[in-house]
N, C-alpha and C positions, 0 to 999 in steps of 0.2 A: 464621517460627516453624514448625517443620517438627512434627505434632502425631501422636500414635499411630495405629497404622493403625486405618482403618474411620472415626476423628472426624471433624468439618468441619471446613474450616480458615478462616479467618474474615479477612477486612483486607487491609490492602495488604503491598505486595514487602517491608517494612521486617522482618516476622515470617518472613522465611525466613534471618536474618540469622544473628550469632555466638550470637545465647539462641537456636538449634533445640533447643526441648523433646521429648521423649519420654513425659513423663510420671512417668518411672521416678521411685523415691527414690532418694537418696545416703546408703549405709550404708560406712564405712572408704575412700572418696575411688572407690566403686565403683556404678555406677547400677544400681540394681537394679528389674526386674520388677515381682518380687511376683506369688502363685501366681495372686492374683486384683486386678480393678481396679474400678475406678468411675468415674462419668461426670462430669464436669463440665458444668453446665447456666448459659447464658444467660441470666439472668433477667432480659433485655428482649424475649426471644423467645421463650425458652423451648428455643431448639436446644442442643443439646451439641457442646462445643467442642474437650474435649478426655475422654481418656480415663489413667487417673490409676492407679498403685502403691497396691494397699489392703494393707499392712501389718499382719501379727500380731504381737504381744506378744512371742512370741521374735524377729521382726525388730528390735524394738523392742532389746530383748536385746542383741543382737549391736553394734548400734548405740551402746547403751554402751560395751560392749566398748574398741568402736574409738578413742573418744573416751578415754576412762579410758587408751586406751595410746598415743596422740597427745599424750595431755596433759606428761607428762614433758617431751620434747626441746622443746612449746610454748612453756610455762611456762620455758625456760630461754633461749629466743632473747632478743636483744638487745630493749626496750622500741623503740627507733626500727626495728627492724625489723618488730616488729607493725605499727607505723605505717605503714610502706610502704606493706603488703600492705593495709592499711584505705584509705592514699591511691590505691591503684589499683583498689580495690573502688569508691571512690567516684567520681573518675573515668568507669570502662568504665559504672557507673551513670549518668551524664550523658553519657556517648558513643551509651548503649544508648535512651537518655530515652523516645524514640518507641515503640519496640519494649514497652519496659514497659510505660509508657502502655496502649498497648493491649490486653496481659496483663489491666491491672489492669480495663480495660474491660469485655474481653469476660465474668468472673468476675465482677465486683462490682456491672454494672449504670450504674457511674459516666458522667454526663458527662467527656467529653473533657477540657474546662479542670480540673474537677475533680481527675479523676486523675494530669492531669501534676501538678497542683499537689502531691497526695498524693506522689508520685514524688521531684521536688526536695525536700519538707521531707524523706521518708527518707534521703537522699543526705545529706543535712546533716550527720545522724546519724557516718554511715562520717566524712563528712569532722573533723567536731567528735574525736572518737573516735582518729581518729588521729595529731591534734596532744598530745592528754589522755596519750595511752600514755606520752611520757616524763614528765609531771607526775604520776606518781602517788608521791608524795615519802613521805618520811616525817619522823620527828623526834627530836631528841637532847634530852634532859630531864635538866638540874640532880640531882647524883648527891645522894641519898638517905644514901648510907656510903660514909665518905671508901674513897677509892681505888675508886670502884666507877664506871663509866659504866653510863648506861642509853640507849639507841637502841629507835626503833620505826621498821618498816618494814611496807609491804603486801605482801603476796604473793598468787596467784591463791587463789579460794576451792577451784575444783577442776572438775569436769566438771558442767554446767547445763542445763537440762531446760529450755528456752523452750518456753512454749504463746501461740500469737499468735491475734487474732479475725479473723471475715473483714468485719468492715466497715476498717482501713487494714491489709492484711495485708502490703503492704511498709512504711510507715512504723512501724507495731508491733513487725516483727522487727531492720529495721535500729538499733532503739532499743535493742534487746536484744543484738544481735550487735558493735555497737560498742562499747559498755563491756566485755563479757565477751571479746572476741579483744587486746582492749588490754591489759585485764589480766593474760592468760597461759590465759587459761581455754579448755576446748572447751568443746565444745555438741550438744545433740541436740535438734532443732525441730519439732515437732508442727504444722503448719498447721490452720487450718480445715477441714472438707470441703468447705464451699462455694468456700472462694478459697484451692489450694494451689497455683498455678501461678505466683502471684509469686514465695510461698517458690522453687520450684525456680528462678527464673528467678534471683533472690539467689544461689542455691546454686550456681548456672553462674557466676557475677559472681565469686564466692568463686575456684572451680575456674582462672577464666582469673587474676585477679588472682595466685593461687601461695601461696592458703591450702594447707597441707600437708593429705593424704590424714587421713581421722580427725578432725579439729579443726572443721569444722562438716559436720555430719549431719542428713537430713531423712527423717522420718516421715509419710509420708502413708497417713492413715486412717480408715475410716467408724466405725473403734471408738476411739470416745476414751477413754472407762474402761480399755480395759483399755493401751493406751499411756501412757492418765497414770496408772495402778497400778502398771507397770513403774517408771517417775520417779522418784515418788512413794516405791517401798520399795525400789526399788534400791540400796545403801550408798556405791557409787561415785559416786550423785548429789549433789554436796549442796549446790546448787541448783536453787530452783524459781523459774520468773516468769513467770508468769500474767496475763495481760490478758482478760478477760472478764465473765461474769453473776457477780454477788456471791455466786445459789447455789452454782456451780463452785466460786470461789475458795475458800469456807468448806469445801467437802470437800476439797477438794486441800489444804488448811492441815492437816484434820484427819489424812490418810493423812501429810501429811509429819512427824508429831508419833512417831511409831515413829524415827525415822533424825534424828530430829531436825536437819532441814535447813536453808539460808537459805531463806526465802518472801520473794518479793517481788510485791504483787499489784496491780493497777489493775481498781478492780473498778464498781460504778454510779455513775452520775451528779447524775440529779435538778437538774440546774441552773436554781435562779433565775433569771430573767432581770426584773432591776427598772426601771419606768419612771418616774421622781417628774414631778410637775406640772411642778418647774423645768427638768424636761432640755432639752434641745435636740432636739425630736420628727424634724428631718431626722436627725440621727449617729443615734439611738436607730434607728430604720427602718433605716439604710442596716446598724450595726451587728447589728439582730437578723437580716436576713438574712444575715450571713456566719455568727451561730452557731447558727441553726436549721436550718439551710436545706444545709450542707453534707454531703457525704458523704449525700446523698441523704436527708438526715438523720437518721440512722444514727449518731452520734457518744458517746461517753459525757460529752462537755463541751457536748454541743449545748440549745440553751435550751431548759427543759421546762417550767417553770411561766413563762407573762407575768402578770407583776402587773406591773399599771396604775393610778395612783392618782386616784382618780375623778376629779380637776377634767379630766382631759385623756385620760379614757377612752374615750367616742365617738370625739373626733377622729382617737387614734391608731389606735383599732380599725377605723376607716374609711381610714387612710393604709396597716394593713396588708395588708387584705384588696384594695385598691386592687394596691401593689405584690404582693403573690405571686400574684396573677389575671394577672400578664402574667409569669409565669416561663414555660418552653417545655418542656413534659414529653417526653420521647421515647425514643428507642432512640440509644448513644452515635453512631452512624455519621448520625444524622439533621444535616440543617446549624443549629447557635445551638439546638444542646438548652441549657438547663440543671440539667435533675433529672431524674432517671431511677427504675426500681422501687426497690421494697424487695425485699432480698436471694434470699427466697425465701416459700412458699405460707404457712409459718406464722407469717412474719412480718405477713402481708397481712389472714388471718384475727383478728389480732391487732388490726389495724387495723381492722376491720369490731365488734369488741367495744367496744372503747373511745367509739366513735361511736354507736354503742346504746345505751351505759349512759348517755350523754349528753343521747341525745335522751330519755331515756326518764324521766331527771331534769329536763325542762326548760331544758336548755342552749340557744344558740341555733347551728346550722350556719350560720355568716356564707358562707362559702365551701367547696365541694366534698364532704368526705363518703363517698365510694363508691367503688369500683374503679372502674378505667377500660375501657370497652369496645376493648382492645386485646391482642394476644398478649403474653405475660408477665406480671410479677407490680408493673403499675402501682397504686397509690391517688391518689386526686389528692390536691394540695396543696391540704391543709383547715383552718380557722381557725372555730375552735368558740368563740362569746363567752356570757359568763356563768354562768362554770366555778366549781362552786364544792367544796370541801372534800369534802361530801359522795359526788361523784363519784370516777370512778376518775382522770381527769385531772386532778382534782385533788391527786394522791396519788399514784400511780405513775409511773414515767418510763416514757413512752409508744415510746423509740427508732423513730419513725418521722413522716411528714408530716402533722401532725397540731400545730397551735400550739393552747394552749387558753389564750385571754384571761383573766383574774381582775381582778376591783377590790376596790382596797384604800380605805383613808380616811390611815392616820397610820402614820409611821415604823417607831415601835413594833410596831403591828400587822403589817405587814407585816417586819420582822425575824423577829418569833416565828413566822409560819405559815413563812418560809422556811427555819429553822432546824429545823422541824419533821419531822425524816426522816432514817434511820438511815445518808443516803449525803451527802458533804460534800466533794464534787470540786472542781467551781466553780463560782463565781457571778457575775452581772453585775447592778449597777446603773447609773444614768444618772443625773447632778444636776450642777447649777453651782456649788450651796452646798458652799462649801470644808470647813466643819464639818461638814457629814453626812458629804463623801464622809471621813474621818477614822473618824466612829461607824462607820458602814457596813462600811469593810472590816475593822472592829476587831472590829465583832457578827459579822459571819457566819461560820458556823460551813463556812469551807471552806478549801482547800490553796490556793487558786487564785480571786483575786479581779480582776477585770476594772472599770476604771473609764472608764466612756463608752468602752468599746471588748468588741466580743463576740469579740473574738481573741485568745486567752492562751498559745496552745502555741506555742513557741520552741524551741530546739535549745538553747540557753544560759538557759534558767531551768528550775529544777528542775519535774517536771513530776509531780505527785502529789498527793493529797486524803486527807481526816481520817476519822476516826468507820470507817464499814465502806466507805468507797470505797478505800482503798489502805495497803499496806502497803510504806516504803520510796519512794525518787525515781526518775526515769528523768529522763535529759537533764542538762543542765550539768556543770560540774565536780561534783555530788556523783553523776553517773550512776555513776562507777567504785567507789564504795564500798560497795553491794550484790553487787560481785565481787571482792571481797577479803576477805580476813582480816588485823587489826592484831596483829601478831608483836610482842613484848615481848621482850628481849635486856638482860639487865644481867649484867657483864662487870667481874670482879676485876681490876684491872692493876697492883694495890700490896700 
C-alpha cells in the first residue's frame, strides 16, 4: 500500500500491491487531492498511518454532479452487466483479502481474525448483489378495464448519498454499494474520518473492476455536517442511507424532509442478550462471546444488556468472567491477539464514565475496569455484575468492552425490561423450552431475533430493526428495494 508522502507506512510487501492508496478522494472517476488533508491515526498506537483528501462542500458538489451525469448511460446498461462488474468487484475483493485485511487493521484497531472476517462477510455483499441485478422483476396485474393491461416494473431510484460508520467501514458500504450499483444507481460515499481508507480501498476495487467514471464517488471529510447538508438538500440526491448514532440519523431524516428523499437508516442497538436457567450455559458462553465481544466490541448488534435469570446467575457470571480473562488484548501485528482498542479517545473516555456511574451505584467490577497502561486507546475487557436499571448500563448502549450482568427472576419480567428502549435491532435469548423460545421471539420487540445463537447478520436475511433503530432492510433479496422506485404502467390496447 504505497500511502501519501511524509505517513508511515505500516505491514508487510502485500500493501504495496494493486490497492496503492494515495489518500486522494474519487470525485467523476478522477482522484483528487483536496486543498487540504487529514491524518489518519492507529488506534493501537497511536501512530498515523496514513494521510487522507479533507473535502469541502463544494467538492462535495461536484461529486454529485458527476454521479447525476453517470447515472443515465448506468441506469441503462444491461442488468447482467452491472452484475459483472459487481462479480469482479467481489472477486479482486477476495484476490486483494490480505491487503484489506490490513487496511481495515491498521484504521480500526481490529484483531487480525476479526478483520478478515469483516472482509469476507462485505465481499458477500458484492457477490449476493450481483447475482440479485437480474432478479429485480417486476409484475403484470389482472386488468382492472377491459382492454386495458397493467405492468409494474423497478427502475433505479436515481443518485444516493451513502454515509457508512467506522466500526465495519468495508462491510457497511459494500452493503450499500451492492444493491444500489445492481439497481442502476450511482453513489456518493461519505466515509468515517476515522476509517476512510477501506472506502477508498472499495473505491480502487470499483476503479480496477470497470465501474464507469462518475457511478461511484468518495468523499472524504473532517466536516460531516456540511457534506451530509450537501446530500441531504441536493435535488439530484434522492437517496439517503445512513448507518450510525440514532442522534445523526434523526437530523439527517429531518434535513431530507425539504427534497423529500428515500431514507434508509441503521441506527442503535441496545441488544438483549437473554440467559434463562434452562439454557444450555456452554452455547450461551461460547455464543455471547461472538456477540459482545466482536468488532472489538464496537457493533450495533453486539449484546448490551446480559440478563441472567437468577437460578444460574453466579454460575454463569463466573463462566464469563473466567472466559474473557483469557482473551489476548493487543496491537493487530502482535501474535493470537483477540481484541484490540476502541476506536478512538472519546470513545475510551466514554468507557471510563460508565464504569463510574457503576461503581459509584454499587455495581460489582468482576473483571477489569480501567484503561490499559499501553500506547493507544486500550480499556480492558470488563464485566460489571449487579447492574441494575438504575444505572447508566443499565440503559444505555454502552458500544464498547464493557459486559454488564443483570438478574432477572420471570419471563415476564424480563421481556418487559428488554422491551424497554426506544432502539429494537436485535435480540438474543437462550432456552430449551420449545414454548418460550415461540413467546420470546414473538414478545421482543426487535427486527432481529437470535435463538441460542448470538450471530444474526447473514448476507441473505434481511438485515434491519424496529421502533428508532432502522428505517428500511439491507441484505437479501429485499436489499434492492430501497433503490428502486415501483413504476405503475397501464396501457390501452382495445
Amino acid at each position: 500500500m504505497l500511502l501519501s508522502r511524509g505517513a508511515r507506512a505500516l505491514g508487510s510487501s502485500a500493501l504495496s500491491g494493486a490497492l496503492a492508496l494515495s489518500g486522494d478522494a474519487l470525485v467523476g472517476g478522477e482522484w483528487v487531492r483536496g486543498s487540504a488533508r487529514f491524518d489518519v491515526v492507529d488506534p493501537g498506537n497511536g501512530a498515523v498511518v496514513a494521510s487522507v483528501a479533507d473535502l469541502d462542500a463544494d467538492d462535495c458538489t461536484r461529486a454529485v454532479e458527476a454521479a447525476q451525469t453517470a447515472l443515465g448511460p448506468w441506469r441503462r446498461t444491461l442488468a447482467k452487466e452491472r452484475g459483472d462488474v459487481l462479480r469482479r468487484m467481489y472477486e479482486l475483493h477476495m484476490e486483494h483479502l490480505d491487503e484489506l485485511t490490513e487496511i481495515l487493521c491498521m484504521e480500526s484497531g481490529k484483531a487480525t481474525a476479526d478483520a478478515r472476517g469483516e472482509i469476507i462477510y462485505g465481499a458477500s455483499f458484492l457477490e449476493w448483489f450481483a447475482e440479485e441485478a437480474r432478479r429485480m422483476y417486476g409484475d403484470t396485474v389482472p386488468e382492472a378495464v377491459p382492454g386495458r393491461k397493467i405492468l409494474t416494473y423497478r427502475e433505479p431510484v436515481g443518485v444516493c448519498g451513502l454515509i457508512v460508520p467506522w466500526n465495519f467501514p468495508n462491510a457497511m458500504l459494500t452493503r450499500k454499494i451492492g444493491p444500489a450499483l445492481a439497481a442502476g444507481c450511482s453513489v456518493v460515499c461519505k466515509p468515517a474520518q476515522d476509517t476512510p481508507l477501506s472506502t477508498l480501498a472499495i473505491a480502487k476495487i470499483g476503479e480496477l473492476a470497470g465501474v464507469p467514471p462518475g457511478v461511484l464517488n468518495v468523499v472524504t471529510s473532517t466536516n460531516s455536517s456540511g457534506i451530509g447538508g450537501v446530500l441531504t438538500s441536493d435535488p439530484r440526491v434522492r437517496k439517503i442511507s445512513f448507518t450510525g448514532s440514532t442522534k445523526i440519523g434523526k437530523m439527517l431524516m429531518r434535513q431530507c424532509a425539504d427534497t423529500v428523499k428515500r431514507v434508509s437508516l441503521e441506527l442503535g442497538g441496545n441488544a438483549p442478550f437473554i440467559v434463562f436457567d434452562d439454557a444450555d450455559l456452554d452455547v450461551a458462553l461460547e455464543q455471547f462471546m461472538t456477540a459482545k465481544w466482536r468488532s472489538n466490541a464496537q457493533a450495533c448488534v453486539a449484546a448490551n444488556f446480559i440478563y441472567v435469570q437468577s437460578g444460574v446467575y453466579d454460575k454463569f457470571s463466573s463462566m464469563v468472567v473466567d472466559r474473557v480473562s483469557k482473551m489476548k488484548v493487543g496491537h493487530y501485528t502482535e501474535p493470537g491477539v483477540d481484541f484490540g482498542p476502541v476506536i478512538n479517545k472519546s470513545q475510551l473516555d466514554m468507557m471510563h464514565e460508565f464504569v463510574e456511574d457503576a461503581r459509584e451505584k454499587d455495581a460489582k467490577i468482576l473483571l477489569g475496569g480501567k484503561q490499559m497502561d499501553r500506547p493507544g486507546t486500550f480499556f480492558e475487557p470488563t464485566v460489571v455484575g449487579d447492574v441494575t436499571d438504575a444505572m447508566r448500563l443499565g440503559r444505555e448502549e454502552v458500544f464498547g468492552p464493557i459486559a454488564p450482568l443483570i438478574k432477572f427472576d420471570t419471563e415476564e419480567e424480563v421481556l418487559e425490561r428488554a422491551n424497554a428502549t426506544e432502539a429494537g435491532l436485535a435480540a438474543y435469548f437462550f432456552t430449551e423450552n420449545a414454548k418460550r423460545t415461540w413467546r420470546m421471539s414473538q414478545g421482543l420487540e426487535s427486527g432481529m431475533v437470535g435463538v441460542n445463537t448470538g450471530l444474526v447478520s447473514t448476507t441473505v436475511a434481511p438485515f434491519g430493526g424496529v421502533k428508532q433503530s432502522s428505517l428500511g432492510r439491507e441484505g437479501s433479496k429485499y436489499g434492492l428495494d430501497d433503490y428502486t422506485n415501483l413504476k405503475y404502467i397501464a396501457m390501452q390496447i382495445e
